[in-house]
C-alpha positions as CSV (number, residue, x, y, z in Angstrom):
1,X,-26.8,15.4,-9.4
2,X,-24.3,15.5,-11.9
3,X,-23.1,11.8,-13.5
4,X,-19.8,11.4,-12.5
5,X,-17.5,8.6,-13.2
6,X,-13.6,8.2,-12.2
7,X,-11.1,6.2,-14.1
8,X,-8.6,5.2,-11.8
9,X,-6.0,2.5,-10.6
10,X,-7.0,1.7,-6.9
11,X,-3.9,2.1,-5.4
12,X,-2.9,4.8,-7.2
13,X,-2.7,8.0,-4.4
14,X,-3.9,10.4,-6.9
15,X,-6.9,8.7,-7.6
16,X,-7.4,8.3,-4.4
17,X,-7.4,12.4,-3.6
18,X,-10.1,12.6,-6.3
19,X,-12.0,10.0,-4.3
20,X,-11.2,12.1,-0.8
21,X,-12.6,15.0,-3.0
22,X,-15.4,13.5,-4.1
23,X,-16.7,12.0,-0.8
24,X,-16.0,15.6,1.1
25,X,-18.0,17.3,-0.9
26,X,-20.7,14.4,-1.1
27,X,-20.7,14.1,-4.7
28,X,-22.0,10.1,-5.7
29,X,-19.7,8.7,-8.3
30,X,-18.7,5.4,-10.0
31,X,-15.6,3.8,-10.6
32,X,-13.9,2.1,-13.8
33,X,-10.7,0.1,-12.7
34,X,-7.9,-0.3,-15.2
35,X,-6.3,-3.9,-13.8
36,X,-4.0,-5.4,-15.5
37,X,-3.0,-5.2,-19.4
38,X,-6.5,-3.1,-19.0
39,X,-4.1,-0.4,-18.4
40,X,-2.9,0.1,-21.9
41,X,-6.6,1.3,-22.5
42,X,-5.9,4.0,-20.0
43,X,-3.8,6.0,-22.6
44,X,-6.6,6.8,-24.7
45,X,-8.1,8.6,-22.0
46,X,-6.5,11.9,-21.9
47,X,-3.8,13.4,-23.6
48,X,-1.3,12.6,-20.5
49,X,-2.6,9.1,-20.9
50,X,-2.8,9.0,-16.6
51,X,-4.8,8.1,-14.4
52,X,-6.7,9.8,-12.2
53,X,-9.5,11.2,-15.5
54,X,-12.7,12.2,-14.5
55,X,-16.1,11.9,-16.8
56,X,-18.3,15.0,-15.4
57,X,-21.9,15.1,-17.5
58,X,-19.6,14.2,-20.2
59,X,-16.9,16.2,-19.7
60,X,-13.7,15.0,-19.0
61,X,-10.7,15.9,-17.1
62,X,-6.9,14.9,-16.5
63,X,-4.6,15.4,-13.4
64,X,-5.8,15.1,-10.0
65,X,-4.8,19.1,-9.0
66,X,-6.8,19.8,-11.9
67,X,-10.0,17.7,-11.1
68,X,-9.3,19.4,-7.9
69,X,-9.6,22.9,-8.9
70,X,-12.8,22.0,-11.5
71,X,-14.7,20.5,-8.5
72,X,-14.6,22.7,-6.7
73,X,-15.7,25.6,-9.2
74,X,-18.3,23.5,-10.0
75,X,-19.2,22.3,-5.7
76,X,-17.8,25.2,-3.9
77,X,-20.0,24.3,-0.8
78,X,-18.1,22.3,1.4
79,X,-14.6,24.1,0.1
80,X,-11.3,22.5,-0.1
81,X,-9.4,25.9,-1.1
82,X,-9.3,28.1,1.9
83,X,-11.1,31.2,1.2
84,X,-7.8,33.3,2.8
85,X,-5.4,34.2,0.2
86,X,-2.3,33.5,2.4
87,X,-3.9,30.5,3.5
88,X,-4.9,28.9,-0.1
89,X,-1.7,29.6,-0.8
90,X,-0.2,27.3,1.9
91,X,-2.4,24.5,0.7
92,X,-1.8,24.3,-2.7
93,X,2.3,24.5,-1.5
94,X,1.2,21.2,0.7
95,X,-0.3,19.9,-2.2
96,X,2.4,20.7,-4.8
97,X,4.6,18.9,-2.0
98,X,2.3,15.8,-2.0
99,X,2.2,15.6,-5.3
100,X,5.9,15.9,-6.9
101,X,7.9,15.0,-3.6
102,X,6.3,12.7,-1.5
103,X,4.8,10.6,-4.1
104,X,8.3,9.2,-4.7
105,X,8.9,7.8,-1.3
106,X,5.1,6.5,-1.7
107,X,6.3,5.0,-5.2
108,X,9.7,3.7,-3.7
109,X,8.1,2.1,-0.9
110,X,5.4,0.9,-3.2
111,X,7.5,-1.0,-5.7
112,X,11.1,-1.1,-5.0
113,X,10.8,-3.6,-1.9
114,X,10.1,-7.2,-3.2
115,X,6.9,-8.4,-1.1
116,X,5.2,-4.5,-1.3
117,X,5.6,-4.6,-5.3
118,X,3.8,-8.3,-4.9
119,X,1.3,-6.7,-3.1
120,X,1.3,-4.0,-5.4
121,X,1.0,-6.3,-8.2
122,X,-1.9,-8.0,-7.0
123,X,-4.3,-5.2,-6.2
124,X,-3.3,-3.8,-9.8
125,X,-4.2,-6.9,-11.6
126,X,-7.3,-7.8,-9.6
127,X,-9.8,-9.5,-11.3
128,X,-7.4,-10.1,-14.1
129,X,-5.5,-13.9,-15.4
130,X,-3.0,-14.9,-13.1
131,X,-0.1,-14.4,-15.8
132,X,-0.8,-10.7,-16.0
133,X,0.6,-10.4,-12.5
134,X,3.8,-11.3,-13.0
135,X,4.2,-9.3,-15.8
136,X,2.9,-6.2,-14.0
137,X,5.4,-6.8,-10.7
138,X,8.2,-6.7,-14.0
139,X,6.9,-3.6,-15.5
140,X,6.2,-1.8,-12.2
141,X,9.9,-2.7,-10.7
142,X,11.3,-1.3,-14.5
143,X,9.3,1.5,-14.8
144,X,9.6,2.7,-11.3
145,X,13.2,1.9,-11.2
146,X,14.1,4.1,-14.3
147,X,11.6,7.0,-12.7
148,X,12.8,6.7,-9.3
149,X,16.7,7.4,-10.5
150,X,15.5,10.1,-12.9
151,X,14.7,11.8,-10.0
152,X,17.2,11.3,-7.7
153,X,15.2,8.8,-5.0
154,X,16.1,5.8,-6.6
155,X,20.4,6.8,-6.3
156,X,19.8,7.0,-2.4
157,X,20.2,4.1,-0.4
158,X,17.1,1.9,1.1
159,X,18.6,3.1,4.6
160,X,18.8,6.6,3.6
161,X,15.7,6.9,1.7
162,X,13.4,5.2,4.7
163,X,15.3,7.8,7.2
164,X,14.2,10.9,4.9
165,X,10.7,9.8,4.9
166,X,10.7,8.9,8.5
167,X,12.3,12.3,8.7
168,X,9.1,14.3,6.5
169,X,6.7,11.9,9.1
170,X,8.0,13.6,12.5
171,X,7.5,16.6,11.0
172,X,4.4,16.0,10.6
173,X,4.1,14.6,14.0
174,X,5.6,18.0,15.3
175,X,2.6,20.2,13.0
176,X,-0.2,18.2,14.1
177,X,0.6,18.5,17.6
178,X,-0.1,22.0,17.6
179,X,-3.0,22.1,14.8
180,X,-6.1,20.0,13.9
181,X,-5.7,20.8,9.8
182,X,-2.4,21.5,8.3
183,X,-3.6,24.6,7.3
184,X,-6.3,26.5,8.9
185,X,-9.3,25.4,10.6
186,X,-10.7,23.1,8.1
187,X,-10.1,20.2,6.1
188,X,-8.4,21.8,3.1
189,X,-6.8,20.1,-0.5
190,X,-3.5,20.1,1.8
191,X,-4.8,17.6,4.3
192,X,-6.8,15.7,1.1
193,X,-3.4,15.8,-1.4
194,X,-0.8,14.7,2.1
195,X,-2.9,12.0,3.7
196,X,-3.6,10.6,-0.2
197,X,0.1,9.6,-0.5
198,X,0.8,8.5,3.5
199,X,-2.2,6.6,3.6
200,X,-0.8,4.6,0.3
201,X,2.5,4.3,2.0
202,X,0.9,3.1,5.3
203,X,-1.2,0.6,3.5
204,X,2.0,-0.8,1.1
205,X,5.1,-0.5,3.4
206,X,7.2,-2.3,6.0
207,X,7.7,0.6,7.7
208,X,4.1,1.0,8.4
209,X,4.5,-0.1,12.3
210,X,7.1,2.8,12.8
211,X,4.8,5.5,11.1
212,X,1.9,4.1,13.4
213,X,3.6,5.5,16.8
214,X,3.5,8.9,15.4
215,X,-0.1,9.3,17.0
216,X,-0.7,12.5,16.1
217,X,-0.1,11.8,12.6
218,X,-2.5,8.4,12.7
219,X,-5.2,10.4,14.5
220,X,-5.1,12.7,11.7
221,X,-4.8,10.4,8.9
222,X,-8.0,8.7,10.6
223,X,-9.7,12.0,10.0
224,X,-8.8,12.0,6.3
């Protein structure tokens, strides 16, 4: 088996599609945390100087779609690309939309809500001084703020914002009433990429009760 070794922020829901990746494809791997002011040590990593990178037999690679893609040239049994061209091309449009639209409601819920970015702030400095939390729930609610208006989230209102997401959520409820996977009959980097983000916002928001009575949604998310 290859040696394989992810760099990653825990909470982070791109790191945690690599992991979904990993474990679908039963690949054993190791984990390096970057808590706390470890983080600045995460910029040295790749030229994007994110996280998720992956070490593969001592090759490394950025971006989560991209550690995607290399797994599974390298592990196509067990495939998360359907094998269908119409059909791939559906999942890599639910994982686009994963990645560069619901990751901001994941991110607003995540950090623009006072006790979630505590929350937040804890599992990021985990195992690290006390001090370094408060400086990361600072740097999280600056940097996130900034990011989150760039893109337009973060000029919504609260009330608006949570109705949107609650919005994307039923429609998801309505999909998964009629279909196991999102696309196809099998797990595919669609259902990997989506539940990566709503599990994050399950786990960090207040709004987690309401997105639990969508049960076809939970039911799904369970098998993710």
């Amino acid at each position: 088996m290859p040696a394989i070794v992810l760099h990653q922020w825990s909470i982070s829901p791109f790191c945690g599609k690599v992991r979904r990746i990993l474990e679908h494809k039963g690949l054993p791997y190791e984990i390096v945390n970057y808590n706390g002011l470890l983080s600045r040590k995460a910029a040295g990593l790749s030229k994007a100087g994110k996280l998720p990178v992956l070490d593969y037999d001592g090759e490394r690679i950025q971006d989560s779609s991209d550690i995607a893609a290399f797994l599974e040239a390298k592990h196509p049994e067990r495939p998360i690309f359907p094998a269908d061209p119409d059909l791939r091309a559906q999942a890599q449009i639910w994982e686009d939309w994963a990645d560069e639209s619901l990751f901001w409601f994941e991110a607003h819920q995540r950090f623009m809500y006072p006790e979630a970015r505590e929350r937040a702030a804890a599992a990021l400095t985990e195992g690290r001084p006390a001090f370094e939390r408060v400086l990361m729930k600072g740097a999280v609610k600056r940097i996130y703020g900034k990011r989150l208006k760039a893109q337009g989230l973060g000029r919504l209102g609260t009330e608006r914002v949570e109705q949107r997401l609650l919005g994307h959520v039923d429609t998801l409820e309505t999909l998964l009433g009629r279909r196991t996977w999102l696309v196809g009959d099998a797990r595919s980097i669609a259902d990997i990429a989506v539940a990566s983000q709503l599990a994050e916002i399950v786990s960090g928001s207040h709004l987690a009760p309401q997105i639990a009575r969508r049960e076809k949604v939970m039911a799904w998310l369970a098998r993710n």
